[in-house]
N, CA and C atoms as an extended XYZ file, in Angstrom:
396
Properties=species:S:1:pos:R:3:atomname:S:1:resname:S:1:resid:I:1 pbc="F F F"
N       -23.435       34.980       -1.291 N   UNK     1
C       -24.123       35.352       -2.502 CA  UNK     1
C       -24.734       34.091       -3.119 C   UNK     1
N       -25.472       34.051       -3.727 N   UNK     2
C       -26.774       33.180       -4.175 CA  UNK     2
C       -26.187       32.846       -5.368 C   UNK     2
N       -25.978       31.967       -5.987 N   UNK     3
C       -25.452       31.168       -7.270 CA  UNK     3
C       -26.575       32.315       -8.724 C   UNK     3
N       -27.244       31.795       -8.813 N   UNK     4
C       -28.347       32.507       -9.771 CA  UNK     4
C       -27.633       34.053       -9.815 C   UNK     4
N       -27.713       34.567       -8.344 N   UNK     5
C       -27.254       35.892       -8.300 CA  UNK     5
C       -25.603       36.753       -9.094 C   UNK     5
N       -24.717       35.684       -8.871 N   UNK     6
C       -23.222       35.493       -9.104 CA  UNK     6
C       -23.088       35.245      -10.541 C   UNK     6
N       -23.993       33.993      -11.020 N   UNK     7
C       -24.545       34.329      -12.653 CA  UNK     7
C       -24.600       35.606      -13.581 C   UNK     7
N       -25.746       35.938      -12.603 N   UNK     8
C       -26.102       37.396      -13.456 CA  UNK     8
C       -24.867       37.956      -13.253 C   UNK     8
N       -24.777       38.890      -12.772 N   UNK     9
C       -23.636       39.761      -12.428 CA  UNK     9
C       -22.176       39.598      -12.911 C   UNK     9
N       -21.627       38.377      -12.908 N   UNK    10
C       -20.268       38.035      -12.997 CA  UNK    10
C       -20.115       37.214      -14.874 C   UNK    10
N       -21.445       37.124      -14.787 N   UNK    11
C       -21.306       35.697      -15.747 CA  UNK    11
C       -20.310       35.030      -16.428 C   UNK    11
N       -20.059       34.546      -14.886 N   UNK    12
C       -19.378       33.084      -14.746 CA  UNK    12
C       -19.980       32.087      -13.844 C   UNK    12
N       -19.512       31.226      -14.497 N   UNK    13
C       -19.818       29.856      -13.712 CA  UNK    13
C       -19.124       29.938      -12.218 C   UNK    13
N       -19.996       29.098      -11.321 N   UNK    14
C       -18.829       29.406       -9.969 CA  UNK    14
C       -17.842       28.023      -10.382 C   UNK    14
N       -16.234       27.922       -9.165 N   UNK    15
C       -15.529       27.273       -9.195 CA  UNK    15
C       -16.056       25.972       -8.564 C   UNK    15
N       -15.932       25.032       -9.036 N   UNK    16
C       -16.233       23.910       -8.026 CA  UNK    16
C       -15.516       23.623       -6.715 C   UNK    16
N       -15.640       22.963       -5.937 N   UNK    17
C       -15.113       22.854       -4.766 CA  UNK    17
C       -13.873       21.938       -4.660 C   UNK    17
N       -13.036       21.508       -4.320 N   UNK    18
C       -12.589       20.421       -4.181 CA  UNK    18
C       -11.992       19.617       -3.403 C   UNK    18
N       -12.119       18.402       -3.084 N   UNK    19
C       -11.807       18.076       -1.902 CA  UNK    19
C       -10.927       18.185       -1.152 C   UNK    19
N       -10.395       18.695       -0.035 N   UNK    20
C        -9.041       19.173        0.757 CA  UNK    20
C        -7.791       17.646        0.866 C   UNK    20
N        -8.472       16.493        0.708 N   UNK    21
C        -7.636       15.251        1.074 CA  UNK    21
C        -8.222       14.397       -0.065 C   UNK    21
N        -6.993       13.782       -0.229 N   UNK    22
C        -7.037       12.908       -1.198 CA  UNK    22
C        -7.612       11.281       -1.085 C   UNK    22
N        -8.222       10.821       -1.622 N   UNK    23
C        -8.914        9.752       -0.722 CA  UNK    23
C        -7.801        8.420       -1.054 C   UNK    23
N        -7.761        7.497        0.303 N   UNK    24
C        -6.974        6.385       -0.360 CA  UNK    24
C        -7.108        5.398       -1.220 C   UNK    24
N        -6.395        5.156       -2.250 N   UNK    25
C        -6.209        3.840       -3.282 CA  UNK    25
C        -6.981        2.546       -2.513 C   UNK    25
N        -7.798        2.344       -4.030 N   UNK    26
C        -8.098        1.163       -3.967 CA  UNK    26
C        -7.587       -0.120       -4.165 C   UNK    26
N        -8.112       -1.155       -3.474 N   UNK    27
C        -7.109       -2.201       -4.142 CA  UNK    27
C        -8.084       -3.409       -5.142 C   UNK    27
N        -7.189       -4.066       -5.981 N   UNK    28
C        -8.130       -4.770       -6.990 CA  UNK    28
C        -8.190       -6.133       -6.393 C   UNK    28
N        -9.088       -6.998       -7.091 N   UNK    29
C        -9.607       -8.312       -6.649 CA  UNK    29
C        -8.341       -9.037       -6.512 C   UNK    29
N        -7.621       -9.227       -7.617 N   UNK    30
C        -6.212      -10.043       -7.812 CA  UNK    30
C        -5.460       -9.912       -6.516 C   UNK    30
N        -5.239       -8.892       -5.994 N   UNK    31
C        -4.533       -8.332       -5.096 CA  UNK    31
C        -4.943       -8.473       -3.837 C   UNK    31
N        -6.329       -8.708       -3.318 N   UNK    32
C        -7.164       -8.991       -2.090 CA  UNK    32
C        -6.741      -10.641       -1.595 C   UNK    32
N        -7.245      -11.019       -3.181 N   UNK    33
C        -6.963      -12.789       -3.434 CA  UNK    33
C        -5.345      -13.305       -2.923 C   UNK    33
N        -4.483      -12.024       -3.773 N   UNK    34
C        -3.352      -13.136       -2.924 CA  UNK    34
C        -3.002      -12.541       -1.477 C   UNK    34
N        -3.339      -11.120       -0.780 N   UNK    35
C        -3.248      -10.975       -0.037 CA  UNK    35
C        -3.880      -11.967        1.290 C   UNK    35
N        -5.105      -12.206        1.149 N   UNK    36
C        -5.404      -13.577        1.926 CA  UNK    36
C        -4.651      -14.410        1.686 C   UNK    36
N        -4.171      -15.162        0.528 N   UNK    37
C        -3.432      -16.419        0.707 CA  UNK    37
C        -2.278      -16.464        1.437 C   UNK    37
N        -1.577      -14.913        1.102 N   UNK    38
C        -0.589      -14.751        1.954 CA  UNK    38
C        -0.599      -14.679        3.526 C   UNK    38
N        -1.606      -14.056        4.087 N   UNK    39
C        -2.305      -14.450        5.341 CA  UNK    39
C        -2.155      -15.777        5.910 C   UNK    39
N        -3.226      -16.696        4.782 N   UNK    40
C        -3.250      -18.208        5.518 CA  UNK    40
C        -1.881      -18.628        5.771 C   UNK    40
N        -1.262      -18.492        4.956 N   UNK    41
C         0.092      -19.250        4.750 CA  UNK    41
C         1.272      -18.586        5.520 C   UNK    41
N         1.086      -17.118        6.328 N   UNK    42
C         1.363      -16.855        7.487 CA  UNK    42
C         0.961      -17.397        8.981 C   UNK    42
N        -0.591      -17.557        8.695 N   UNK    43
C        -1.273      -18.120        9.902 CA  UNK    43
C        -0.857      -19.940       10.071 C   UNK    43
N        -0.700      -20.444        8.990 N   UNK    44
C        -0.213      -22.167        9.203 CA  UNK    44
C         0.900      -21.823        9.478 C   UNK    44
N         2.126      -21.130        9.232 N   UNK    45
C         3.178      -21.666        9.997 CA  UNK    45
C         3.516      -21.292       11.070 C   UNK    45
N         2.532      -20.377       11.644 N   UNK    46
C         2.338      -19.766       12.843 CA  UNK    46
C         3.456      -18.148       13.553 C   UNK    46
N         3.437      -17.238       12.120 N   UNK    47
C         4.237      -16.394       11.959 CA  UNK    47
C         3.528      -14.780       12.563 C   UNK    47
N         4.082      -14.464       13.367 N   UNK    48
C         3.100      -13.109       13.745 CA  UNK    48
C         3.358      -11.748       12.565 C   UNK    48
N         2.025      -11.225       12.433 N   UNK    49
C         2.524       -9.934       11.650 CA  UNK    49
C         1.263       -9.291       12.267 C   UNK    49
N         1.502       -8.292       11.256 N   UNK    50
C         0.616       -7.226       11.361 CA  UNK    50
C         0.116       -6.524        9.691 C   UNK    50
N        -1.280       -6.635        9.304 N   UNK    51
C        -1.487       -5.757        8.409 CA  UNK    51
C        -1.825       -4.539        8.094 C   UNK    51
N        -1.318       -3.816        7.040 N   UNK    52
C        -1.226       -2.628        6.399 CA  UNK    52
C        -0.719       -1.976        7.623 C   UNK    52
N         0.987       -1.966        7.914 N   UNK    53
C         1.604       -1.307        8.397 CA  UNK    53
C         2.308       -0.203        8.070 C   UNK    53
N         1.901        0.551        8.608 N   UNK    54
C         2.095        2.229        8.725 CA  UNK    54
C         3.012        2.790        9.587 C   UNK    54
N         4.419        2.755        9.122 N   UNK    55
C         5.466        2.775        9.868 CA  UNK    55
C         5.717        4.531       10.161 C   UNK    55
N         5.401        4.696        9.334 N   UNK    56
C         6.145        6.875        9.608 CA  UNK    56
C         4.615        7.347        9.339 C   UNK    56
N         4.046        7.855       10.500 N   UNK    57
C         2.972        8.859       10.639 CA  UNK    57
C         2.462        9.675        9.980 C   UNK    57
N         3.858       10.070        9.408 N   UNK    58
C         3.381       11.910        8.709 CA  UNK    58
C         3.390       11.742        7.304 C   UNK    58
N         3.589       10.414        6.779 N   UNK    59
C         3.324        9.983        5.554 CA  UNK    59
C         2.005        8.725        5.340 C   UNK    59
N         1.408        8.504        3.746 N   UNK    60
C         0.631        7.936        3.563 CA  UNK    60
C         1.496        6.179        3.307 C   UNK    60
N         2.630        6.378        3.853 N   UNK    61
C         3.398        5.072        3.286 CA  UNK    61
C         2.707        4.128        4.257 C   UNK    61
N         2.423        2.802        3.549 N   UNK    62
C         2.035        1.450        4.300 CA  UNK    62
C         2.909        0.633        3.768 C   UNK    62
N         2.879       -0.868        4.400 N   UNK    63
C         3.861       -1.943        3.772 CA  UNK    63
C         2.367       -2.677        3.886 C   UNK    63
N         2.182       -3.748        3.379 N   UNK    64
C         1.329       -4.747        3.682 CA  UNK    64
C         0.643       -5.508        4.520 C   UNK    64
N         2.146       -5.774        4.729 N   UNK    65
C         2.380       -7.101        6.221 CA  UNK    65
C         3.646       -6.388        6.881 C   UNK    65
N         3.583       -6.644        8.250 N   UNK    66
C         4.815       -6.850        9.064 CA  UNK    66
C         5.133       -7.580        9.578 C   UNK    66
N         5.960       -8.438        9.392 N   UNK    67
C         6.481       -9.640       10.064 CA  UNK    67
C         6.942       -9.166       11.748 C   UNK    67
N         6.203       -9.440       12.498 N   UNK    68
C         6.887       -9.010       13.769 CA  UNK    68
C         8.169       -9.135       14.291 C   UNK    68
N         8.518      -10.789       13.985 N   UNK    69
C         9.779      -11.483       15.019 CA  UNK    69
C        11.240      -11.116       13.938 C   UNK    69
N        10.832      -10.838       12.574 N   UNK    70
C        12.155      -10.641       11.768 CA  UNK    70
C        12.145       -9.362       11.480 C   UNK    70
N        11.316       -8.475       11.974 N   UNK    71
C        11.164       -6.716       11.480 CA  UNK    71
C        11.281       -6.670        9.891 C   UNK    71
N        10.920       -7.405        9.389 N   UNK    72
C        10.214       -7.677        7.709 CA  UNK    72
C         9.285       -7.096        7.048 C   UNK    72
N         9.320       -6.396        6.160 N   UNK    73
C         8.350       -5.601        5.524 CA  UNK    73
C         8.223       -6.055        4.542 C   UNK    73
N         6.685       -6.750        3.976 N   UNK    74
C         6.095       -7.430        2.565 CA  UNK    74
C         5.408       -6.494        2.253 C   UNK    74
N         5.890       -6.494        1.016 N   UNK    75
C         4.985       -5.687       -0.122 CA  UNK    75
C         4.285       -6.492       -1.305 C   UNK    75
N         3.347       -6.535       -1.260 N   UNK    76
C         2.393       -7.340       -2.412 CA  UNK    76
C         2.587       -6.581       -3.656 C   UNK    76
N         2.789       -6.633       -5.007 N   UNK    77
C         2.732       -6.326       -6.761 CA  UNK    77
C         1.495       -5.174       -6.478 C   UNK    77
N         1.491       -4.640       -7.323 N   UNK    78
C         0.070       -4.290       -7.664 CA  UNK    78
C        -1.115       -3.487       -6.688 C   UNK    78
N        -0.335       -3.817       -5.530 N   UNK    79
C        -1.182       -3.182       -4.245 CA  UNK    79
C        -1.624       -1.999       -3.885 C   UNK    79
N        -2.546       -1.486       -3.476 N   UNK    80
C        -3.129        0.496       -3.236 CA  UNK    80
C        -1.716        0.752       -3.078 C   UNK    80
N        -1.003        0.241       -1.905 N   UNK    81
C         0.002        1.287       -1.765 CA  UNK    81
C         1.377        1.025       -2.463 C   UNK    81
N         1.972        0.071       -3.317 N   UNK    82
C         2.936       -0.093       -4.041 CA  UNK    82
C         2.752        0.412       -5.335 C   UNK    82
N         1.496        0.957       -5.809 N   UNK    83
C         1.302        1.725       -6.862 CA  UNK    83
C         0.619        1.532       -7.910 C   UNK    83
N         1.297        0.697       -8.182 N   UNK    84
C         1.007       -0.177       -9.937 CA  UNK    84
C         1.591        0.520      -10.745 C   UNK    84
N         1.259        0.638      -11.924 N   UNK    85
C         2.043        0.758      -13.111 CA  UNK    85
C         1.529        1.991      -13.897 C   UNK    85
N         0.292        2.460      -13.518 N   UNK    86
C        -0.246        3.782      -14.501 CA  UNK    86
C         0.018        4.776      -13.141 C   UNK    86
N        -0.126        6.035      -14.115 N   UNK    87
C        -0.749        7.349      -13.538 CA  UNK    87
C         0.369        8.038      -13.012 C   UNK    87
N         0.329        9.029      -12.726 N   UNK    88
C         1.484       10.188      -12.369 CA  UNK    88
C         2.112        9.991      -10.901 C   UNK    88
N         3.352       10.185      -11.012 N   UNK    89
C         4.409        9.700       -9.697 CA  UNK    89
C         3.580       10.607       -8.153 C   UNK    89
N         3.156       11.916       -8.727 N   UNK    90
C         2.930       12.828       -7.921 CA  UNK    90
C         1.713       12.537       -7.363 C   UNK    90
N         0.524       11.880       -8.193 N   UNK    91
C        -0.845       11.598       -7.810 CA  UNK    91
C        -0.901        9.690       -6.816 C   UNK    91
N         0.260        9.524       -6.636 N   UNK    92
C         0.545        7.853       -6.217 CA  UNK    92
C         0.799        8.299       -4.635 C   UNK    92
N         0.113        7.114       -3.557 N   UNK    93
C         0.130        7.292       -2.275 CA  UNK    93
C         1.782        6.609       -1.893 C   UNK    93
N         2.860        6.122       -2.484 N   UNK    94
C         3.536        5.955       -2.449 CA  UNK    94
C         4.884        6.674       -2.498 C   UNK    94
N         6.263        6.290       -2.564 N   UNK    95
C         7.167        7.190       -2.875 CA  UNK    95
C         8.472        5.886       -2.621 C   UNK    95
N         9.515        5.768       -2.998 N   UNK    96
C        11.087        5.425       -3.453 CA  UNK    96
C        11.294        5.878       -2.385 C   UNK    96
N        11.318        7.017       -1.662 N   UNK    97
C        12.112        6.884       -0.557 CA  UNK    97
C        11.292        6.337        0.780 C   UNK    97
N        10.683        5.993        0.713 N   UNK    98
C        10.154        4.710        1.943 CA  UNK    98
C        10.744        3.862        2.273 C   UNK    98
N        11.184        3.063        1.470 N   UNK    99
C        12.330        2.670        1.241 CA  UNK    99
C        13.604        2.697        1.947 C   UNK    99
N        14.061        3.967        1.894 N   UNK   100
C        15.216        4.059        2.218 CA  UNK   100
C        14.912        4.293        3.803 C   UNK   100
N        13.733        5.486        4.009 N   UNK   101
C        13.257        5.278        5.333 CA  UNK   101
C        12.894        4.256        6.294 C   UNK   101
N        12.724        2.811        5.760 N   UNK   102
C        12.013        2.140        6.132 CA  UNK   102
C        13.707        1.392        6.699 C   UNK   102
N        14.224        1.514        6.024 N   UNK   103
C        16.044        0.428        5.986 CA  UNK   103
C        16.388        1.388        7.309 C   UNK   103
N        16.677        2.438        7.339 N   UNK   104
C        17.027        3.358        8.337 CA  UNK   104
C        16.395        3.362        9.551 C   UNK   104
N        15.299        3.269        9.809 N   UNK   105
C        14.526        2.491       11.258 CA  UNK   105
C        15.003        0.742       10.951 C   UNK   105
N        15.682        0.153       10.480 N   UNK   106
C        16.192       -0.705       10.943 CA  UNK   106
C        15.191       -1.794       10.241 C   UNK   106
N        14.014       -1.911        9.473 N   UNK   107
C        13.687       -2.960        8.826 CA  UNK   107
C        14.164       -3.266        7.377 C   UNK   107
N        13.859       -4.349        7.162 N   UNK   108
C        14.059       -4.864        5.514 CA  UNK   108
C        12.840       -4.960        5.088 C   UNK   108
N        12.893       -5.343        3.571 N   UNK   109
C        11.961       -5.598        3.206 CA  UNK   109
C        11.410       -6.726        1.785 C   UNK   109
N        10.796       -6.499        1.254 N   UNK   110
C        10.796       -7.679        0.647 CA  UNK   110
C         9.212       -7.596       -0.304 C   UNK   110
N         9.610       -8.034       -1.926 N   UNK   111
C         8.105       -7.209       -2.457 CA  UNK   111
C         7.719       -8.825       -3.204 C   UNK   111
N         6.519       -9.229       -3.404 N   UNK   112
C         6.140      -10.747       -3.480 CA  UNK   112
C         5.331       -9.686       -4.911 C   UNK   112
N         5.413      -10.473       -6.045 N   UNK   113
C         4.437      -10.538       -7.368 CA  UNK   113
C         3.465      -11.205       -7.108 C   UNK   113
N         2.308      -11.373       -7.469 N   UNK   114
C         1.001      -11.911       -8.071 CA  UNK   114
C         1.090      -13.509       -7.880 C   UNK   114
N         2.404      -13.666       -8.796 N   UNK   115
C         2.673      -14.860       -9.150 CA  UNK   115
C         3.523      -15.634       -8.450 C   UNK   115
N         4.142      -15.048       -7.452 N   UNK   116
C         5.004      -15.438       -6.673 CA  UNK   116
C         4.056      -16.477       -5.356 C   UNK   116
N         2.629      -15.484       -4.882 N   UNK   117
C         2.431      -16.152       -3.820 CA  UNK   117
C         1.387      -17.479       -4.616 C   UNK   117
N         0.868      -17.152       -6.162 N   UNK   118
C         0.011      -18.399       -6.821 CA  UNK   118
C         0.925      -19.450       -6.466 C   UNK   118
N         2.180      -19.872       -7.101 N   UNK   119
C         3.104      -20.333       -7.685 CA  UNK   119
C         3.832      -20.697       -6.379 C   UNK   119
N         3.568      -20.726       -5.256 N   UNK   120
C         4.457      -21.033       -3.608 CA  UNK   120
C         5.820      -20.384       -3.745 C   UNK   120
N         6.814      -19.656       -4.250 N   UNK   121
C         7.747      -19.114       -4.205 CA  UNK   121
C         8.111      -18.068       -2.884 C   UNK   121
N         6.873      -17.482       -2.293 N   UNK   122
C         6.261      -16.992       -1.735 CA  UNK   122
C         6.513      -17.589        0.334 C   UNK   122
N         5.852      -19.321       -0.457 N   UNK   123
C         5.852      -19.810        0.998 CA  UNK   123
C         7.686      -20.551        1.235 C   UNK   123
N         7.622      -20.508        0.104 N   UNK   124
C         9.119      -21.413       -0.202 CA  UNK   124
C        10.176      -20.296        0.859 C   UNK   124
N         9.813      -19.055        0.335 N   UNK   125
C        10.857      -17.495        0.963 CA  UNK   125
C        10.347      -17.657        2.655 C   UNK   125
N         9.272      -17.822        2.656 N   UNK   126
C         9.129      -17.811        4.318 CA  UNK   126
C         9.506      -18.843        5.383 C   UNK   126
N         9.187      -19.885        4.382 N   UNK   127
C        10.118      -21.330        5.587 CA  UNK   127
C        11.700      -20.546        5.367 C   UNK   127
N        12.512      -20.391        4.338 N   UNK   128
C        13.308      -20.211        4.681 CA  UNK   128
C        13.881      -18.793        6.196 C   UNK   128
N        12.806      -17.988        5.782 N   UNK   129
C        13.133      -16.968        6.532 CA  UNK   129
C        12.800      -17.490        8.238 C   UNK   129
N        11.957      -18.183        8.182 N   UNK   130
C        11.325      -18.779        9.670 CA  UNK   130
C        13.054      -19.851       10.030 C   UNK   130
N        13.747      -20.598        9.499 N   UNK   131
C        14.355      -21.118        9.800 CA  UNK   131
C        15.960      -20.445       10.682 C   UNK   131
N        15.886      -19.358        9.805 N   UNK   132
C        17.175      -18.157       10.301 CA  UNK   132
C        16.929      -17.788       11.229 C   UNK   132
């Protein structure tokens, strides 16, 4: 039926459509910025990972980084997929029990602030972890 047509007749407006999938979170400048630094400062001490790891399939859960050789999961502050701080639990690509899923396949994990990787606290945690 023809919009104009559905007008007359019904007069109502039609429903809008809406999209079947939810599109993924963006991430902000702050967050890009230390995500590279965290990079370099993986790549100088010559640490293998992997980014935006996507450990369970049937969920939208990512970790950041994966540390390959320590099965380590970094989570950056602020990141698309750690959430941030506004908006409804239900509308967030995230979830608390990732978490627990993530410990149960056998990794750890580990969440770095903003300020952690400015501030070397960051590289300070990884020599130590490279040394164990």
């Amino acid at each position: 039926m023809e919009l104009d047509a559905y007008k007359t007749l019904t007069k109502k407006i039609p429903l809008k459509k809406k999209p079947r999938s939810r599109p993924l979170p963006k991430a902000s400048e702050k967050y890009l910025e230390a995500f590279e630094r965290l990079k370099e400062i993986l790549d100088r001490m010559e640490m293998k990972y992997e980014e935006y790891f996507h450990f369970k399939s049937t969920k939208h859960w990512r970790f950041d980084l994966h540390l390959i050789e320590h099965r380590m999961l970094i989570e950056i502050a602020t990141g698309p997929w750690s959430g941030g701080r506004k908006g409804k639990l239900a509308t967030k690509a995230w979830s608390v029990d990732r978490y627990d899923h993530a410990e149960e396949m056998g990794y750890r994990f580990h969440r770095f602030e903003l300020a952690d990787i400015k501030m070397g606290r960051a590289k300070a945690w990884l020599k130590d972890l490279k040394k164990d």
